[in-house]
CHARMM internal coordinates of N, CA and C (Angstrom, degrees):
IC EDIT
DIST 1 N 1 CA 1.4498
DIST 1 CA 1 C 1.5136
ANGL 1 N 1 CA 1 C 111.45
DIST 1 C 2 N 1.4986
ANGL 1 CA 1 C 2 N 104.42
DIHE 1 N 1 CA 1 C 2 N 7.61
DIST 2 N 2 CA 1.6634
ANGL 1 C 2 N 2 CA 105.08
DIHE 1 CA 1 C 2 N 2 CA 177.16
DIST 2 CA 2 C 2.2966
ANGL 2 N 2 CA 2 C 99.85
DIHE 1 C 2 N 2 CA 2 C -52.22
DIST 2 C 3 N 1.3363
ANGL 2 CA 2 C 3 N 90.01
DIHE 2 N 2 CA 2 C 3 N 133.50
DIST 3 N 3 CA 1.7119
ANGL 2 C 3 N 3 CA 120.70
DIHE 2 CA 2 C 3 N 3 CA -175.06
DIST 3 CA 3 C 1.1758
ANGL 3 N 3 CA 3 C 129.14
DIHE 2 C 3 N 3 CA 3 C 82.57
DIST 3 C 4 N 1.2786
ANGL 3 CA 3 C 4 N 113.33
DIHE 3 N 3 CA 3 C 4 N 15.81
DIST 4 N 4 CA 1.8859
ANGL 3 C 4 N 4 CA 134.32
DIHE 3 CA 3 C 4 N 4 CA -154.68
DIST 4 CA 4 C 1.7942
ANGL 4 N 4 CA 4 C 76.78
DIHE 3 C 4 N 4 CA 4 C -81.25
DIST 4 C 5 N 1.3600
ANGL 4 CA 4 C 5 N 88.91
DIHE 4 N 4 CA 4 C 5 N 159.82
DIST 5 N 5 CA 1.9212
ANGL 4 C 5 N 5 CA 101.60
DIHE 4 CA 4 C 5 N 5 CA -171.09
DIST 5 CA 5 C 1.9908
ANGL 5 N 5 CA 5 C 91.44
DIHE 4 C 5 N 5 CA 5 C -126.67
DIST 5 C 6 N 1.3470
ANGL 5 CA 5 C 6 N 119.88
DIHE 5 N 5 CA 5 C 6 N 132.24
DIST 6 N 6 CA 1.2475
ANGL 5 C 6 N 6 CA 117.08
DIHE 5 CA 5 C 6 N 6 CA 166.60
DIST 6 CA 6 C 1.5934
ANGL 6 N 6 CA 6 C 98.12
DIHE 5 C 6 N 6 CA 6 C -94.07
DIST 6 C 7 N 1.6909
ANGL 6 CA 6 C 7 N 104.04
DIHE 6 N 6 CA 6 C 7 N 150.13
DIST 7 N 7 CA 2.2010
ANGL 6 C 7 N 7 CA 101.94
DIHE 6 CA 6 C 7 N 7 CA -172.57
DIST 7 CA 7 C 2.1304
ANGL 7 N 7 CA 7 C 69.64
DIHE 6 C 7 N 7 CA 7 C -139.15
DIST 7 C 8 N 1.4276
ANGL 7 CA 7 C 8 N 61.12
DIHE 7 N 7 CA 7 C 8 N 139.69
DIST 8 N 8 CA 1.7440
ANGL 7 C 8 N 8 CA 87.25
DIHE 7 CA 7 C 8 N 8 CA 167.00
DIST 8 CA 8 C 1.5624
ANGL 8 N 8 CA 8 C 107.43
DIHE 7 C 8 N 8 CA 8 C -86.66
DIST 8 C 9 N 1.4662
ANGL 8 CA 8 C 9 N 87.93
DIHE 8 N 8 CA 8 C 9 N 170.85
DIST 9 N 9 CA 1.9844
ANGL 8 C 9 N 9 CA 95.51
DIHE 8 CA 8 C 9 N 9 CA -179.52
DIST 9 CA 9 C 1.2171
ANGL 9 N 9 CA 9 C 91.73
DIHE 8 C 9 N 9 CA 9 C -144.84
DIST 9 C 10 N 0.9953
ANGL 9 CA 9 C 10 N 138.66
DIHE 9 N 9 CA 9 C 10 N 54.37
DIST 10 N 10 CA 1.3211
ANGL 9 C 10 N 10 CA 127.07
DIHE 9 CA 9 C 10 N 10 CA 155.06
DIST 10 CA 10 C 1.5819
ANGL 10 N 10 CA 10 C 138.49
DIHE 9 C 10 N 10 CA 10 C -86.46
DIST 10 C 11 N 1.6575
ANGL 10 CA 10 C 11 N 83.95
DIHE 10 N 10 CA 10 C 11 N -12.37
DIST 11 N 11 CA 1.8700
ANGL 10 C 11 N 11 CA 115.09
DIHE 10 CA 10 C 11 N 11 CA -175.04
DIST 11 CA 11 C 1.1052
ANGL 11 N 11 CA 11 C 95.58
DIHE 10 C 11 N 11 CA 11 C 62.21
DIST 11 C 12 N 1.4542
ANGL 11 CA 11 C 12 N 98.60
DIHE 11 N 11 CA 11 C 12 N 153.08
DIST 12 N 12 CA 1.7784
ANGL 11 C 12 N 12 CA 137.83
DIHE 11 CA 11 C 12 N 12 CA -167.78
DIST 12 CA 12 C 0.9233
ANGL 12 N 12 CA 12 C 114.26
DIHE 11 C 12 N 12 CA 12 C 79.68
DIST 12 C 13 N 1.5621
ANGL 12 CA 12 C 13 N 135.01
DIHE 12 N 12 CA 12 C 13 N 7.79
DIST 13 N 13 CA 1.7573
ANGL 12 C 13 N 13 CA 140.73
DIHE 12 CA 12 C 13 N 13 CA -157.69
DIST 13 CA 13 C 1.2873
ANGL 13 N 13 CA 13 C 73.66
DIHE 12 C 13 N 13 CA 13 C -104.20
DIST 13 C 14 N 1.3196
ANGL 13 CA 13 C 14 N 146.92
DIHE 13 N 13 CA 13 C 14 N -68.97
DIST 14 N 14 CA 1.4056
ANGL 13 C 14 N 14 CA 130.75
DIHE 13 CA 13 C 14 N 14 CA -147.67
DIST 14 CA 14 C 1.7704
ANGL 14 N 14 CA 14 C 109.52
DIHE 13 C 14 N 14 CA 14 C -113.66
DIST 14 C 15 N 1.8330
ANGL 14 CA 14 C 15 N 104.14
DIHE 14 N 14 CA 14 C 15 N 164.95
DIST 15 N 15 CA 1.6556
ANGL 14 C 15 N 15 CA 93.07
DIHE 14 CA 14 C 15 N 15 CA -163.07
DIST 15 CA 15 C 1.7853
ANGL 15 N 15 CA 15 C 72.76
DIHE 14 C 15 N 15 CA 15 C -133.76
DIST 15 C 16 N 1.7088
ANGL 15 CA 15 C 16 N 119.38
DIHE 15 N 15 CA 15 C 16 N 140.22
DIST 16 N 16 CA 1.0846
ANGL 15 C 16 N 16 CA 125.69
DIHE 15 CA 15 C 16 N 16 CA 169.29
DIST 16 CA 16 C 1.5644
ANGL 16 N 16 CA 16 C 98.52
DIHE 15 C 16 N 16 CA 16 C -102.72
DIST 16 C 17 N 1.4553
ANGL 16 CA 16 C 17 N 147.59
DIHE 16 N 16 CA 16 C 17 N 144.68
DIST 17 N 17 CA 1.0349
ANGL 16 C 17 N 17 CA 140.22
DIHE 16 CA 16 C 17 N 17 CA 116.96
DIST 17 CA 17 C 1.5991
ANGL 17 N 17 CA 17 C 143.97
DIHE 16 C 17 N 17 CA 17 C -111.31
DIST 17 C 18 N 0.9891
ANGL 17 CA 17 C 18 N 113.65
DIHE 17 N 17 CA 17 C 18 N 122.49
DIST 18 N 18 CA 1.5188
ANGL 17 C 18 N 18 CA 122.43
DIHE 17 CA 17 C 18 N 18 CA -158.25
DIST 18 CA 18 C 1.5568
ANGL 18 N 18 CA 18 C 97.25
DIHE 17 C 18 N 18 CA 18 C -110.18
DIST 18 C 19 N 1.9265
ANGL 18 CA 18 C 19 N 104.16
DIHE 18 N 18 CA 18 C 19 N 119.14
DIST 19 N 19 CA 1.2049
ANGL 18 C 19 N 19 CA 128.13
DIHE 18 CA 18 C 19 N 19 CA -174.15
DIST 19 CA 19 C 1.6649
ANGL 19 N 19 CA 19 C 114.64
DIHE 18 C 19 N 19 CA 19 C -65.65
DIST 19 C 20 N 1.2710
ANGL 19 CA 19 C 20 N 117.00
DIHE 19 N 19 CA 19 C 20 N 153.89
DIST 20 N 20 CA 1.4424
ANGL 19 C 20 N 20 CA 117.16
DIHE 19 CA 19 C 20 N 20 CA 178.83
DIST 20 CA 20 C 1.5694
ANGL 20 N 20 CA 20 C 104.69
DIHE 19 C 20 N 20 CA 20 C -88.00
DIST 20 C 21 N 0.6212
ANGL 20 CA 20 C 21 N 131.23
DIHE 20 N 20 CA 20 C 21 N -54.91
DIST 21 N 21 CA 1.7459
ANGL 20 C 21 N 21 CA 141.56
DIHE 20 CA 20 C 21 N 21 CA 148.76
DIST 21 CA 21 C 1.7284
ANGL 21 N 21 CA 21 C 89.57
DIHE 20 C 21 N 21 CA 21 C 0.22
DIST 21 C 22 N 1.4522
ANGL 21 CA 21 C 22 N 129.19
DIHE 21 N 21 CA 21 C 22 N 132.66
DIST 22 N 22 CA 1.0703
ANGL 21 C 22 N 22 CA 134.92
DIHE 21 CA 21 C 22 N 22 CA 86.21
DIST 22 CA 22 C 1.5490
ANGL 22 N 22 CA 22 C 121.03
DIHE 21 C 22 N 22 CA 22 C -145.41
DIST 22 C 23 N 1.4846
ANGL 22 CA 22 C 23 N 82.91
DIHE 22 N 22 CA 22 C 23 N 168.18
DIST 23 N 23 CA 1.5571
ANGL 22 C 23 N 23 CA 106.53
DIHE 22 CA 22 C 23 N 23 CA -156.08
DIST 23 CA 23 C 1.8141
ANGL 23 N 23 CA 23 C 102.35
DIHE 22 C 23 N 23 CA 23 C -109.97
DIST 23 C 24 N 1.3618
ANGL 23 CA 23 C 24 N 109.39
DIHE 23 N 23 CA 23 C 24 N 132.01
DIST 24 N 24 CA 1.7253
ANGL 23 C 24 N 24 CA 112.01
DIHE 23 CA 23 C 24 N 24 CA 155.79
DIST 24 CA 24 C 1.5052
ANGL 24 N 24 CA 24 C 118.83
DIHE 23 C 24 N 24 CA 24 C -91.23
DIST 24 C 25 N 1.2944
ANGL 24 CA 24 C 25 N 114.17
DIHE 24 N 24 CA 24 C 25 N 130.59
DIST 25 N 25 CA 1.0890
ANGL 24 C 25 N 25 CA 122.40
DIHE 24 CA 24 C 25 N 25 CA -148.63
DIST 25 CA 25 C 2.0442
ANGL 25 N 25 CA 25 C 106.03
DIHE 24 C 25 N 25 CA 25 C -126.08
DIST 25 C 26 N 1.5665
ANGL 25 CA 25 C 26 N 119.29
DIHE 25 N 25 CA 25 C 26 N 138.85
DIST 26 N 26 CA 1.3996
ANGL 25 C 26 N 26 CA 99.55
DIHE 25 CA 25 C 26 N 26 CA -170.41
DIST 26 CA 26 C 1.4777
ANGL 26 N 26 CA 26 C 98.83
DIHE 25 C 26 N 26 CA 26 C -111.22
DIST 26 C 27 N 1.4503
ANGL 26 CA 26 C 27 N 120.08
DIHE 26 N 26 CA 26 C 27 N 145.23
DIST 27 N 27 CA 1.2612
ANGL 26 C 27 N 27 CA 142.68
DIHE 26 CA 26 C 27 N 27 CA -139.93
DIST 27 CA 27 C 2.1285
ANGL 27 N 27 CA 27 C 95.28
DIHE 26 C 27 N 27 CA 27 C -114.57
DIST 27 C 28 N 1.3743
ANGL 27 CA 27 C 28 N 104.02
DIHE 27 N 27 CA 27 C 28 N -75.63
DIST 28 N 28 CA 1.2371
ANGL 27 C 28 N 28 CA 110.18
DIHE 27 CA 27 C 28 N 28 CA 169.95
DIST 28 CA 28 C 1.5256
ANGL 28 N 28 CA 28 C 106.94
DIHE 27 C 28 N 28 CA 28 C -172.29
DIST 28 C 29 N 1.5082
ANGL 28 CA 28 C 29 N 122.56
DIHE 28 N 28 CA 28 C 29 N -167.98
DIST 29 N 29 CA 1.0671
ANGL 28 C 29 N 29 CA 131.18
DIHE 28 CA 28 C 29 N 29 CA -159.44
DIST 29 CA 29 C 1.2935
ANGL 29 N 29 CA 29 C 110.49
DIHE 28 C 29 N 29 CA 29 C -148.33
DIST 29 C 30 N 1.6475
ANGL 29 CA 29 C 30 N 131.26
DIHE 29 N 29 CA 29 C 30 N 144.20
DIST 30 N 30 CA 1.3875
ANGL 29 C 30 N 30 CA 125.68
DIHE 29 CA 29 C 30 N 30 CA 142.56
DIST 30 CA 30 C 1.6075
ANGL 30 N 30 CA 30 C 118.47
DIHE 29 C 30 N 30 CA 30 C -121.66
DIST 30 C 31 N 1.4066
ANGL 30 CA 30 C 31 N 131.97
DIHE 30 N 30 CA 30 C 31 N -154.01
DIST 31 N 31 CA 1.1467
ANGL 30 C 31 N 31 CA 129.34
DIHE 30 CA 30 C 31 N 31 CA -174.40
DIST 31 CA 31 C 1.5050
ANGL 31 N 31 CA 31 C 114.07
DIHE 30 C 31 N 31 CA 31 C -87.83
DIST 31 C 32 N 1.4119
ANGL 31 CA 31 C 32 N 116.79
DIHE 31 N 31 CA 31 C 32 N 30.49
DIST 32 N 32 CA 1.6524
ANGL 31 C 32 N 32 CA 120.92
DIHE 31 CA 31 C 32 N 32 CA -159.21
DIST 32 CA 32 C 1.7073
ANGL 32 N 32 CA 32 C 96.65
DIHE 31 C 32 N 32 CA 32 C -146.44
DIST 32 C 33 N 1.2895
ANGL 32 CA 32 C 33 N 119.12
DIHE 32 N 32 CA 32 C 33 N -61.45
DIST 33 N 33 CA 1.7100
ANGL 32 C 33 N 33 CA 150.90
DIHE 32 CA 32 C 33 N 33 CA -132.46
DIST 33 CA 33 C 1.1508
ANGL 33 N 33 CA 33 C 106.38
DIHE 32 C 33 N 33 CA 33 C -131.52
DIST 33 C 34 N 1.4734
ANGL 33 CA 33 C 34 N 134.34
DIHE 33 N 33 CA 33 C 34 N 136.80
DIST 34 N 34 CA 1.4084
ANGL 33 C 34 N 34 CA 149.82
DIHE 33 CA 33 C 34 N 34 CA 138.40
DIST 34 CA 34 C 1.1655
ANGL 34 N 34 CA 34 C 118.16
DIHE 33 C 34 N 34 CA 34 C -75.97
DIST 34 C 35 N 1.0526
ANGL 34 CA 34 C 35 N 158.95
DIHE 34 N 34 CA 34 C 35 N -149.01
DIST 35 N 35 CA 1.4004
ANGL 34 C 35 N 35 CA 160.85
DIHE 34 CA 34 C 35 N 35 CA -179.65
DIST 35 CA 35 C 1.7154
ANGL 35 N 35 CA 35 C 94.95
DIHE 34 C 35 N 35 CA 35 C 148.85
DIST 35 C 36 N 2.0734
ANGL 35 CA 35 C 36 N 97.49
DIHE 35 N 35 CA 35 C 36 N 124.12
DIST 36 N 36 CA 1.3449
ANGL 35 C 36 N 36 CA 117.31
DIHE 35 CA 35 C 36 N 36 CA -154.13
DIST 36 CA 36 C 1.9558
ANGL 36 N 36 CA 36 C 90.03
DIHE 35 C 36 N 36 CA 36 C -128.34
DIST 36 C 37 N 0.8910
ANGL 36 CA 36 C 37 N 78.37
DIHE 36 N 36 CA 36 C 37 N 161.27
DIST 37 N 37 CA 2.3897
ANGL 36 C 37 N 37 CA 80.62
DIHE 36 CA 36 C 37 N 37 CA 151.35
DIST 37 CA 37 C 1.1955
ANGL 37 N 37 CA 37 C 93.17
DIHE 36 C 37 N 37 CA 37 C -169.11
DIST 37 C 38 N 1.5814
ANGL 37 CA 37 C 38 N 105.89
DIHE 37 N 37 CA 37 C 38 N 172.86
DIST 38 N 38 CA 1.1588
ANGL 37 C 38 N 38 CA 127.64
DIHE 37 CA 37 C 38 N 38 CA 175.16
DIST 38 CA 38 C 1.4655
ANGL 38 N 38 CA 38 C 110.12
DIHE 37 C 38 N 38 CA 38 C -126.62
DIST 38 C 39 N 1.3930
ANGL 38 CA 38 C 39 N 113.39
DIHE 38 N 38 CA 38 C 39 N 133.78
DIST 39 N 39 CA 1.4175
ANGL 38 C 39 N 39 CA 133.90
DIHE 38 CA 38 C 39 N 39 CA -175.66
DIST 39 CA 39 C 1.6017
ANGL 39 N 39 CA 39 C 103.93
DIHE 38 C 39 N 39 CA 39 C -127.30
DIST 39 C 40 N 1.9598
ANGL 39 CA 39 C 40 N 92.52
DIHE 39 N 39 CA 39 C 40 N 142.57
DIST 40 N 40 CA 1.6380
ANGL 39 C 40 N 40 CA 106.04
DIHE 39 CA 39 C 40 N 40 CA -174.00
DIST 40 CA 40 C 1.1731
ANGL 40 N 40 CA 40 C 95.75
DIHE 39 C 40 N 40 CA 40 C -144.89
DIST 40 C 41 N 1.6111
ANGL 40 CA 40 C 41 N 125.50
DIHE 40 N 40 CA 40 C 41 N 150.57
DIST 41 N 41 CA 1.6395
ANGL 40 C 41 N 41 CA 140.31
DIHE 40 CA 40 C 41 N 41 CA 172.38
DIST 41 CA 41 C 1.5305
ANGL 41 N 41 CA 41 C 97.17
DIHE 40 C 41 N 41 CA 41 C -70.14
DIST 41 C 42 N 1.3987
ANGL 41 CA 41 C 42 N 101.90
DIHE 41 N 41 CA 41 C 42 N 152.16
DIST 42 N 42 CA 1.3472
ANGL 41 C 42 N 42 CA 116.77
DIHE 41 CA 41 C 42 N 42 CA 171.20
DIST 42 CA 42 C 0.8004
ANGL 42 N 42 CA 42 C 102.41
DIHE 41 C 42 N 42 CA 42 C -169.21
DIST 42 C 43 N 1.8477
ANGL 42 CA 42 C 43 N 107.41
DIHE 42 N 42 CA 42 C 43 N 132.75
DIST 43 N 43 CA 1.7597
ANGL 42 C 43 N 43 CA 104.32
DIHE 42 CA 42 C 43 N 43 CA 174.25
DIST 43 CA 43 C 2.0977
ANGL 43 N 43 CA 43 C 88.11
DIHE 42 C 43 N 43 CA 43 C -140.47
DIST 43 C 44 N 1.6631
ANGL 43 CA 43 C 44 N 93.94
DIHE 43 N 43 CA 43 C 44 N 135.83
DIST 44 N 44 CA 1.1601
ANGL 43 C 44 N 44 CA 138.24
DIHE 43 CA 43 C 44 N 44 CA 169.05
DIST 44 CA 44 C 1.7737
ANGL 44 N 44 CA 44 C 122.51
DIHE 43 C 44 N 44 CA 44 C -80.69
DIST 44 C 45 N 1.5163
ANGL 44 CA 44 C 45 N 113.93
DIHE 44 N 44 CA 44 C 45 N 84.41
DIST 45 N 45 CA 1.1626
ANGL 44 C 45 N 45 CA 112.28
DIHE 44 CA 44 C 45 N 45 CA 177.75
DIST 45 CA 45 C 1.6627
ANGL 45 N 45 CA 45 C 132.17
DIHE 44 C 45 N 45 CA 45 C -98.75
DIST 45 C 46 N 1.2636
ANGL 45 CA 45 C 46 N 136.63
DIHE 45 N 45 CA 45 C 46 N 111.53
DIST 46 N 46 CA 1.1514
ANGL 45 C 46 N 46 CA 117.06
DIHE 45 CA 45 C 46 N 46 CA 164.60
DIST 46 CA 46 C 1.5553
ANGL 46 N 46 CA 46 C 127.08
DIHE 45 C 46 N 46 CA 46 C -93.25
DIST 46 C 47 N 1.4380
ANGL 46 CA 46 C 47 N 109.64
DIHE 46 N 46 CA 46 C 47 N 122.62
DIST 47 N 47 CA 1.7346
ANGL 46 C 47 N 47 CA 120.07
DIHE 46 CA 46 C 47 N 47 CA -162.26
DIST 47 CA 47 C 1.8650
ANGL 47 N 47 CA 47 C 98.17
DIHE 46 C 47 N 47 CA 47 C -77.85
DIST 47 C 48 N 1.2810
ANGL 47 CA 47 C 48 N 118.53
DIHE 47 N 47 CA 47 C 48 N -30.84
DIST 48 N 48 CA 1.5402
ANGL 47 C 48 N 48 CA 95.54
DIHE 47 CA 47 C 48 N 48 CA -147.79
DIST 48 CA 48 C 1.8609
ANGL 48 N 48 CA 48 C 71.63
DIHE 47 C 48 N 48 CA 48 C -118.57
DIST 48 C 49 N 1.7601
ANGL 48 CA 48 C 49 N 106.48
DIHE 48 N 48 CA 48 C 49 N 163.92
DIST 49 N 49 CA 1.7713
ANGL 48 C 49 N 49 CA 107.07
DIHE 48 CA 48 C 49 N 49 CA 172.76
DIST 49 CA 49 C 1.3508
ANGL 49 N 49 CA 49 C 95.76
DIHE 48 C 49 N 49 CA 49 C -83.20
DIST 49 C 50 N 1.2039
ANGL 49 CA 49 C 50 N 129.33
DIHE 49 N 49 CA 49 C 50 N -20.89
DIST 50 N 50 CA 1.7962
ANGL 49 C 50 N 50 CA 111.62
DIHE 49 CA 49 C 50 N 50 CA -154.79
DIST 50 CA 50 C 2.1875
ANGL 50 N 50 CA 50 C 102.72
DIHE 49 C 50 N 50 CA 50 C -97.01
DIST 50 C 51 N 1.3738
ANGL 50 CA 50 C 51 N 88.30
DIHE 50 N 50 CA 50 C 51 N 1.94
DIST 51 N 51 CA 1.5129
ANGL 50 C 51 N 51 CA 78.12
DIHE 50 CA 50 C 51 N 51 CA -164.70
DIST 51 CA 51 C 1.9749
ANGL 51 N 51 CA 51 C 92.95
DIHE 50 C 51 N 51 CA 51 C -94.19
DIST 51 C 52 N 1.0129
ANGL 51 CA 51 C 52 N 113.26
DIHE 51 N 51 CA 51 C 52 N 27.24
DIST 52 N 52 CA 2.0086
ANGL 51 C 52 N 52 CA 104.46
DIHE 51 CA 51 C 52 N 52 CA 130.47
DIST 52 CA 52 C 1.6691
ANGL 52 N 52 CA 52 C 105.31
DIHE 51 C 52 N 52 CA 52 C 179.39
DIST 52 C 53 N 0.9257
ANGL 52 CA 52 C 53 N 91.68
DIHE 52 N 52 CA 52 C 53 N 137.11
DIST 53 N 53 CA 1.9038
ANGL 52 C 53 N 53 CA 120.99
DIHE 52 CA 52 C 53 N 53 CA -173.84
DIST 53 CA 53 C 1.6119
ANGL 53 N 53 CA 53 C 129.62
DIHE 52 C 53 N 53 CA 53 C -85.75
DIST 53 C 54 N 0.8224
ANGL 53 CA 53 C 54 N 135.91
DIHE 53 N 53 CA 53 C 54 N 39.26
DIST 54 N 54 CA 1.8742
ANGL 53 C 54 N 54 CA 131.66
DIHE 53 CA 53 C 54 N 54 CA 170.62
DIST 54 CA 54 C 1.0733
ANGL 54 N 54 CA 54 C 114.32
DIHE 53 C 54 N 54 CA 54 C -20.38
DIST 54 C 55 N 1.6318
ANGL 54 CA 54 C 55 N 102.61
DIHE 54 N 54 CA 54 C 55 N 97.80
DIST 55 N 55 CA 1.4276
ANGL 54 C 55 N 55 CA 126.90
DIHE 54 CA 54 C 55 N 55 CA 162.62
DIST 55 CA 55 C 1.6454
ANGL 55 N 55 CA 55 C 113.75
DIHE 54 C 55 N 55 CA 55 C -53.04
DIST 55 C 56 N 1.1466
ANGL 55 CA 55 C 56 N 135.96
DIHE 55 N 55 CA 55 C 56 N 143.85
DIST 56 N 56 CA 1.4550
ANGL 55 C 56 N 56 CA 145.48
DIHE 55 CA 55 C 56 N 56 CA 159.91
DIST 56 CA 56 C 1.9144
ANGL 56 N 56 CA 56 C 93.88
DIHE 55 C 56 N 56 CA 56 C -147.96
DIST 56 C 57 N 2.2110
ANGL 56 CA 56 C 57 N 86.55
DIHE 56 N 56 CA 56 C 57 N 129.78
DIST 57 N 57 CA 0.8002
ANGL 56 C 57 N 57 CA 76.51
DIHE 56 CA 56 C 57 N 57 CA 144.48
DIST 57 CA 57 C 1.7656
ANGL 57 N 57 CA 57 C 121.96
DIHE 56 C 57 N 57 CA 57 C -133.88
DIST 57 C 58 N 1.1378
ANGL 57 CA 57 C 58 N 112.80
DIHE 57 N 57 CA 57 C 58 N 177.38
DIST 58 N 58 CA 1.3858
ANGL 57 C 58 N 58 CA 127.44
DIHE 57 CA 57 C 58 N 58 CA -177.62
DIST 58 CA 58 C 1.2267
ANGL 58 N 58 CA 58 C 121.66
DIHE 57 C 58 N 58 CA 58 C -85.35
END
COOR INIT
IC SEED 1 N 1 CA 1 C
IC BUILD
């Protein structure tokens, strides 16, 4: 389990935000098929240091 991460649950340790923005996006093409995706902002915050821990071991 050397790099395993402990995450707290206590809530408020972590902040999700999910962008209003999204965009369809074109990938490639052949003589049949389009090929599309969809992409969205997201930003991943942690507020407090102790709310998750990286184990190493030795």
């Amino acid at each position: 389990m050397d790099g395993a991460v402990v995450v707290s649950q206590r809530g408020g340790d972590f902040k999700l935000t999910l962008g209003e923005d999204l965009s369809v996006a074109y990938l490639t093409n052949d003589a049949v098929m389009a090929q599309l995706y969809l992409e969205e902002s997201l930003a991943f915050r942690i507020n407090t240091p102790e709310a998750a821990v990286h184990l190493v071991y030795r």
